[in-house]
KOLLUMNU-580829 format. One line per field, with one value per residue (C-alpha): x, y, z; chain; residue number from 1. Coordinates in steps of 0.5 Angstrom, whole numbers, plus 500, padded with zeros to 3 digits. Example, Ala and Ser with C-alpha at 12.3 -4.5 7.8 and 13.67 -1.06 7.14 Angstrom:
BEGIN
xx: c(525:527);
yy: c(491:498);
zz: c(516:514);
kette: c(A:A);
nr: c(1:2);
REM end
This chain:
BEGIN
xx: c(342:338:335:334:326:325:319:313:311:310:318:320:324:323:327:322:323:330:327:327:320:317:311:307:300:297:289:285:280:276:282:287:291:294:301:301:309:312:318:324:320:313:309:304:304:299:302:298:302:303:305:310:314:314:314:321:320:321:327:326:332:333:335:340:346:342:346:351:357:359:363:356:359:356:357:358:362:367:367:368:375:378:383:383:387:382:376:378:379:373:369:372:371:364:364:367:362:356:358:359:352:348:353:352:357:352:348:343:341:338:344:349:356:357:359:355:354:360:360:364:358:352:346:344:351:352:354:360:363:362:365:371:372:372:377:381:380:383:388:384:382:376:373:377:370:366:367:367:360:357:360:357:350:350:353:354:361:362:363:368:372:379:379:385:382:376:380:380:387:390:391:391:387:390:387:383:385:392:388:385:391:395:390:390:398:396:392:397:401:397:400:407:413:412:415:418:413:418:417:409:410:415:409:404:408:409:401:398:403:402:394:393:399:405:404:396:395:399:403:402:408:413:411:404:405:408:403:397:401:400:393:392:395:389:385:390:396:402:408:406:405:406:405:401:396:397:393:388:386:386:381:376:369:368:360:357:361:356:357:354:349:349:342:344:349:351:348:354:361:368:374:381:389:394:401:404:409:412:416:414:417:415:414:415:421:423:425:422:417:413:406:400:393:386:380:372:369:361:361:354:358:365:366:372:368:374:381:388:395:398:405:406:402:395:390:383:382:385:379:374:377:376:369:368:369:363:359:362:366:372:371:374:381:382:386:382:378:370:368:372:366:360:353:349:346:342:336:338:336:335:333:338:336:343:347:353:354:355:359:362:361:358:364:363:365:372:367:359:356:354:351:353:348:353:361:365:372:378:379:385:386:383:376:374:377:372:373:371:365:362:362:358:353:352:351:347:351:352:360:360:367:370:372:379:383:378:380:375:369:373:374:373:378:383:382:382:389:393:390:393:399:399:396:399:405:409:411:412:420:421:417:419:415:409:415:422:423:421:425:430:438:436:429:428:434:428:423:421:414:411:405:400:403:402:395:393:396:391:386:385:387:381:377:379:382:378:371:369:373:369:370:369:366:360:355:347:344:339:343:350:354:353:360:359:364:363:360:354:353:352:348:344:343:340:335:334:333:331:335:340:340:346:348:348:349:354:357:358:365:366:363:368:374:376:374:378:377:381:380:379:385:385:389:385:385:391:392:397:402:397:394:386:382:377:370:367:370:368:365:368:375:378:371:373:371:371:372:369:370:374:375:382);
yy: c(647:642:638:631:632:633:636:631:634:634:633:629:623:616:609:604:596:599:604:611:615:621:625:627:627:627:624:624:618:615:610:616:620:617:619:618:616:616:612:613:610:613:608:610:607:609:609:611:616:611:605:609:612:606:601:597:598:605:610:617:620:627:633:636:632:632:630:626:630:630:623:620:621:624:631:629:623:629:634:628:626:633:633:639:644:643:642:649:652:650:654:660:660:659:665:669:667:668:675:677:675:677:681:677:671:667:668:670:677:675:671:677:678:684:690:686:688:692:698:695:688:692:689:695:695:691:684:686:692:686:681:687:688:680:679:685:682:677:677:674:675:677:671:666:669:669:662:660:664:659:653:655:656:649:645:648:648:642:646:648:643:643:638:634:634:630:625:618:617:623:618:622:619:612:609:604:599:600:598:593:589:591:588:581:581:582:575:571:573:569:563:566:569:576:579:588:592:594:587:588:595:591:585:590:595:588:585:591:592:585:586:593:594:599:606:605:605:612:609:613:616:613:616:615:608:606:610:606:600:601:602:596:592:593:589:585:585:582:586:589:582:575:571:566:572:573:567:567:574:571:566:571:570:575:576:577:572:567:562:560:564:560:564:560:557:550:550:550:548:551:545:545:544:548:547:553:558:556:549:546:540:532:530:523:524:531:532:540:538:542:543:542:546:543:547:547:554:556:559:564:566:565:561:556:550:545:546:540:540:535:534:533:530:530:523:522:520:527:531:526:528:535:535:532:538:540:537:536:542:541:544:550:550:552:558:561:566:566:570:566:560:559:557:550:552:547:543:535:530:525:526:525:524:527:531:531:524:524:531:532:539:544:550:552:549:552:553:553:545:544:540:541:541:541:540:544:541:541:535:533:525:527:530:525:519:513:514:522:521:514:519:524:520:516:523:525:531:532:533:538:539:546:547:546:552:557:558:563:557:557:564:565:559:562:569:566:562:569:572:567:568:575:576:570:566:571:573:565:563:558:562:562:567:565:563:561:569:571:566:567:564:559:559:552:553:557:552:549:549:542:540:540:547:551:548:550:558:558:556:560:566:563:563:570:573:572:570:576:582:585:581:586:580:579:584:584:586:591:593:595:599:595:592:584:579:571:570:576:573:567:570:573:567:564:569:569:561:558:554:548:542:539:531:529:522:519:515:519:520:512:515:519:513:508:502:496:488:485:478:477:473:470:477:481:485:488:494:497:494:496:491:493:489:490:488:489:483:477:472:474:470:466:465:463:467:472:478:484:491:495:502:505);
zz: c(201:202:208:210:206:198:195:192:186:179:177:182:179:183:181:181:181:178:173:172:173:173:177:171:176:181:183:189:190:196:197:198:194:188:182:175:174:166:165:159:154:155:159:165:171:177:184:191:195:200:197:193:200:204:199:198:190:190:192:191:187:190:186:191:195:203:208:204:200:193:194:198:204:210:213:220:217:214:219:224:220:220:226:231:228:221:224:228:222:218:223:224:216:217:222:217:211:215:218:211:208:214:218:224:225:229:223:228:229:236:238:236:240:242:237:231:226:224:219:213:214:215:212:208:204:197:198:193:198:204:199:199:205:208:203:206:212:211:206:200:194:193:188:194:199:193:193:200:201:195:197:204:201:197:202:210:213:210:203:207:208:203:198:201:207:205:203:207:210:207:201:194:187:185:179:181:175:180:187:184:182:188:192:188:189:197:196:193:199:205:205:202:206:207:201:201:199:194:191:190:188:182:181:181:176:171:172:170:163:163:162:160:155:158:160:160:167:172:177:183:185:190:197:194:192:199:203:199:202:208:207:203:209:214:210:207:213:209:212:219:223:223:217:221:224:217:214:220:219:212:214:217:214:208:210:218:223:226:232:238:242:249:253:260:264:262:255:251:255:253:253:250:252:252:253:259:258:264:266:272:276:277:283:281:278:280:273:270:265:260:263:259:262:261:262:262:261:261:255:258:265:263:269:269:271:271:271:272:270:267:265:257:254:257:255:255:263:265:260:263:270:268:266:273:275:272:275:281:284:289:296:298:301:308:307:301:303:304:298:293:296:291:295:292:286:282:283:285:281:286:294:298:306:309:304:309:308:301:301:308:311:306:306:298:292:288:282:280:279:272:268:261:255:250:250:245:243:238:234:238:240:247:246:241:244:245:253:253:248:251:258:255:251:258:261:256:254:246:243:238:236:233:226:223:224:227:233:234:235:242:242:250:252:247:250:257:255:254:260:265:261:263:268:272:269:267:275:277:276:271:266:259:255:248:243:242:241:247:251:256:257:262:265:266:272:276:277:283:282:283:278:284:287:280:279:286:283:278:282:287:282:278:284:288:282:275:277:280:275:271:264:258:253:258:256:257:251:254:260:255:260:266:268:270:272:271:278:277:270:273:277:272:269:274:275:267:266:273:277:273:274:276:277:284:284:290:285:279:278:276:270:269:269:263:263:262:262:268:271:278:281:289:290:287:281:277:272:270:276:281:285:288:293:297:300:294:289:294:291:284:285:282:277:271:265:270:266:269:268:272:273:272);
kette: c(A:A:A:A:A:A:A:A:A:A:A:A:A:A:A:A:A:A:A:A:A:A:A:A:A:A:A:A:A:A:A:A:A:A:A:A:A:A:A:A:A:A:A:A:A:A:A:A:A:A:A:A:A:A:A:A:A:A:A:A:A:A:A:A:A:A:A:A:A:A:A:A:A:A:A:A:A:A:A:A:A:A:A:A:A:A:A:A:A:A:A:A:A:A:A:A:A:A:A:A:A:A:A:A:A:A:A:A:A:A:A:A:A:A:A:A:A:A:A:A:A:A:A:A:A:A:A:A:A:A:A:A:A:A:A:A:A:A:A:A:A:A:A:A:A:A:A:A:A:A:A:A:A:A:A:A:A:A:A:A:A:A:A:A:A:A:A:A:A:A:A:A:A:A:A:A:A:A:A:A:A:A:A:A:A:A:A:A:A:A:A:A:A:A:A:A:A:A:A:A:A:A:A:A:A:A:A:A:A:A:A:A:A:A:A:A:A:A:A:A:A:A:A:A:A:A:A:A:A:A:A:A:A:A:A:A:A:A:A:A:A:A:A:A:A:A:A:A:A:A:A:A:A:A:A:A:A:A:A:A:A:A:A:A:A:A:A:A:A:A:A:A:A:A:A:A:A:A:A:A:A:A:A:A:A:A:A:A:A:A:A:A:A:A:A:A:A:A:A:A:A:A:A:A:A:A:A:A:A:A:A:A:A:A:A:A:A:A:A:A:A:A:A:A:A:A:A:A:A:A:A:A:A:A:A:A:A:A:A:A:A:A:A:A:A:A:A:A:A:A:A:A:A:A:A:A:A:A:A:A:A:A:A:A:A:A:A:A:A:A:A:A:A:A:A:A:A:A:A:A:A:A:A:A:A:A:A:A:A:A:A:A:A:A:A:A:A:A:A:A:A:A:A:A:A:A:A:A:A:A:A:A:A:A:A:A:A:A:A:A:A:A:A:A:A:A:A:A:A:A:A:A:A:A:A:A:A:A:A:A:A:A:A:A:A:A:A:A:A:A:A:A:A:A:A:A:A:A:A:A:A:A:A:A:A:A:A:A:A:A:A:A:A:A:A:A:A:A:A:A:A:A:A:A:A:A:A:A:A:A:A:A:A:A:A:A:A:A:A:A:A:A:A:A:A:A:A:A:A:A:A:A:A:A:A:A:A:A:A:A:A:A:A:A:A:A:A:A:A:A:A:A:A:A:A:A:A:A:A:A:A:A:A:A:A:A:A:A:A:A:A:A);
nr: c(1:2:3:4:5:6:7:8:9:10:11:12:13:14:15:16:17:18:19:20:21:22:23:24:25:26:27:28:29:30:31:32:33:34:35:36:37:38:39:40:41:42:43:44:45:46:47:48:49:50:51:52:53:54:55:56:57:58:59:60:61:62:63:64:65:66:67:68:69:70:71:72:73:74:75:76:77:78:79:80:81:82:83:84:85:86:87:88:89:90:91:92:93:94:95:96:97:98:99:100:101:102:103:104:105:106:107:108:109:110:111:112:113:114:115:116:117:118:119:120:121:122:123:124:125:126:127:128:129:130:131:132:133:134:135:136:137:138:139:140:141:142:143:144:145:146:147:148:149:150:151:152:153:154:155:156:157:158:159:160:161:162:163:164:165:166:167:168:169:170:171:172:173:174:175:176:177:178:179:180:181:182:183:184:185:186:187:188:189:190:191:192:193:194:195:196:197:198:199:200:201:202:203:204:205:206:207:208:209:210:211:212:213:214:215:216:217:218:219:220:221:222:223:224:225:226:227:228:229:230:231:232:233:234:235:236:237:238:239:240:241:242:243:244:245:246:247:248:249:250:251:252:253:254:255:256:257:258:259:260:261:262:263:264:265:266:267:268:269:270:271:272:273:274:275:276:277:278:279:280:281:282:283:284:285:286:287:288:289:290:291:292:293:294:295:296:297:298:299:300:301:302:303:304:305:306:307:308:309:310:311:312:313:314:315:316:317:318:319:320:321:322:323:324:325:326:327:328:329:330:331:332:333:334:335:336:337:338:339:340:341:342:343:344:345:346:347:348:349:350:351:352:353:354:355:356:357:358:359:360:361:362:363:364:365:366:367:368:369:370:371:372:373:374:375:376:377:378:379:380:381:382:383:384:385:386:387:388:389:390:391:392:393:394:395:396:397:398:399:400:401:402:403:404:405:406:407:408:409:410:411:412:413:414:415:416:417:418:419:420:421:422:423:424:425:426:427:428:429:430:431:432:433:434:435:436:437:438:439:440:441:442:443:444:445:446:447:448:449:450:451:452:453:454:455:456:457:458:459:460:461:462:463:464:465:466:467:468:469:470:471:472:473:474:475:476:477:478:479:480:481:482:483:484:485:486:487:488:489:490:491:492:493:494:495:496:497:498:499:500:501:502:503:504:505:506:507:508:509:510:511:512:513:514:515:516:517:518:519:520:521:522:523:524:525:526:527:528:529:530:531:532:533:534:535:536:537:538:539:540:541:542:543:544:545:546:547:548:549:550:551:552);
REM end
């Protein structure tokens, strides 16, 4: 049986630059040793040792099937594929084999179980009586041991493992002029309704008469056909899900996914809108309305940095207001409790002399202060309206929007949307489930939770709640098995990247609110029906030409 090893000598076959030679020579020089190696047409090339063991152009091509099986599968990979009960028997049949070619079933004379060798399998009879006498034991024939103990010799107990059980899945032979087209069949369905597996089996009966001429290609049978199917539906699932999880796992890159690789907090922060599975009501009208959340999420901690619930449909100003947040948390409410309070963080971007003056009391922020790099959002009117994107660019904040239909470019937000669902709305009244199909007789008769109440419900459970459970998807690389929550990464972050930067302006949330251009009159200035005055507009009233922009 072969190892891992093959020998080095006259003989031995390599594949060099994609052709096939032979050792014929070896030579001994000053510079080391050296191969003299023949192709298929005569030619001799002269090769170092070294070079012909480590160079990328050479492979060795062994005479024996190593560690892998006739089908180029690994041993461990077969072993490990047999379930319990096959696994046990390969074993105990490997027990046999050994006891019958040297008397011990450990194969081991030192490691010998007690009452070994037994008579009949002493090592001084011929290997025909012991061949004899196993078979006896057992209940086979004598040419069924024989050819256990010569598939044992050449390949180990892998060689004993039935050929049906090293097929994958359990799946028998189908000609692969069958697969192939099967599988085209599957790819025309991405963005079809889902079709009966009856229907492809008949589509894929009628392509390949069609392309190869009747009766050439074996059909497989039909409980064969059916379990192949299935199996072809992992890779391209047209029957077990929902035909719109169907195209977007058809959307998946066929090479290695790329994206983004945040290394600190702030550098890349998460932004989109969802509308809630649960019905809420408006203050102003004390009517139930859908609710739309909007959220900000530091895509390195996983930290929901900004948060604010809106009736449908969110605009601009809402978006900017969320933003806000990040840079300038809320203060924590009185009856949370004192661990849900983040401490400062940050260097300040200006000196201030007295931080309360600006702040009030310091008692903790309902989040960490950030100020973002670089600002990942849908394409929705929102985020790449004039008003946000004039925000950020003031701020020196860069606005990369996702790509069209991948909601995985947003995928910690997305995940984050699902676990609000489950973790929070499904147990508040008014709830109305993902879909119309999961949608109870009358949920909107159950709300009485007014919009600012159910923010206030996700805030604190984001604050108590998801900010300090351990989150899978928050990893450091060299410490993989250590379980790390939003606030600890945050925390790792800091010891990683230093302090951060974070805007502490007295007068920043004015960057935040749309601009419009309104005059001065003697009363003061208009918008909307609102009327605004203060200290603020003496001496501009009443001047003409006096048009002057006025924060919203």
């Amino acid at each position: 049986m072969s190892g891992a090893g093959t020998r080095l000598g006259v003989g031995t076959r390599f594949r060099v630059d994609g052709e096939t030679v032979k050792v014929v020579e070896f030579a001994s020089l000053a510079t080391g040793m050296e191969v003299i190696l023949k192709d298929a047409r005569g030619r001799l090339v002269r090769m170092s040792v070294r070079e012909l063991l480590t160079s990328d152009r050479a492979e060795v091509i062994p005479e024996g099937q190593g560690l892998a099986t006739d089908d180029g599968d690994l041993v461990s990979v077969v072993l490990a594929r047999l379930t319990k009960d096959e696994r046990k028997d390969v074993l105990e049949r490997a027990e046999h084999i050994r006891e019958t070619l040297t008397g011990y079933r450990s194969g081991s004379e030192e490691l010998a179980r007690p009452g070994e060798p037994r008579p009949q399998y002493a090592p001084g009879l011929s290997l025909g009586k012991r061949y004899a006498a196993k078979a006896a034991e057992l209940g086979a024939t004598v040419r069924s041991v024989e050819r256990w103990a010569r598939a044992f010799l050449e390949s180990g107990e892998v060689g004993l493992v039935p050929k049906k059980a090293q097929a994958e899945g359990g799946l028998s032979h189908a000609d692969p002029r069958w697969v192939e087209v099967a599988e085209e069949v599957l790819g025309e369905y991405e963005e079809e309704s889902r079709p009966s597996i009856k229907l492809v089996l008949e589509r894929v009966e009628a392509r390949l008469e069609e392309r190869f001429g009747p009766k050439t290609v074996p059909l497989p049978k039909r409980t064969a056909s059916y379990r192949w199917m299935h199996e072809l539906d992992r890779r391209h699932p047209t029957f077990r899900l929902s035909t719109k999880r169907n195209r977007d796992i058809a959307a998946r890159p066929a090479g290695v996914y790329g994206k983004l690789r945040p290394t600190r907090p702030g550098e890349y922060v998460l932004m989109d809108t969802t509308r809630l599975d649960v019905f809420a009501f408006d203050p102003v009208t004390l009517k139930w309305v859908q609710a739309e959340l909007t959220l900000a999420m530091d895509w390195y901690t996983r930290c929901i940095t900004g948060i604010r619930v809106t009736p449908v449909s969110t605009k601009a100003v809402d978006a900017a207001a969320v933003l806000f947040q990040t840079c300038r948390p809320r203060t924590v409410p009185g009856t949370w409790p004192k661990e849900a309070a983040w401490p400062d963080h940050g260097i300040p971007r200006r000196v201030l002399v007295e931080a309360e003056a600006v702040h009030g009391p310091i008692t903790g922020a309902v989040g960490p202060a950030l100020a973002a790099e670089t600002v990942i959002v849908d394409h929705g009117k929102i985020y790449l309206s004039a008003h946000l994107t004039s925000v950020c660019r003031r701020l020196g904040m860069s606005i990369q929007p996702a790509r069209l239909r991948t909601g995985r470019d947003k995928g910690p937000i997305e995940r984050f949307f699902r676990t609000l669902r489950e973790d929070v709305l499904q147990l508040l009244p008014g709830y109305k489930g993902p879909d119309i199909h999961s949608r109870g007789l009358n949920p909107e008769k159950d709300a009485f939770f007014f919009l600012h109440e159910l923010e206030a419900i996700i805030r604190e459970w984001v604050a108590c709640v998801y900010h300090r459970r351990p989150h899978t998807g928050l990893v450091d690389p060299h410490l993989p098995s250590v379980d790390l929550s939003p606030t600890a990464m945050f925390e790792h972050g800091l010891a990683r990247a230093g302090y951060i930067e974070v805007p502490r302006d007295p007068d920043l949330a004015y960057e935040f609110l749309e601009v419009t251009m309104r005059t001065v009159q003697h009363y003061g200035v208009e918008i909307k029906g609102r009327r605004y005055d203060g200290p603020g507009l003496d001496g501009l009233r009443d001047m003409a030409g006096s048009d002057v922009p006025a924060a919203a």
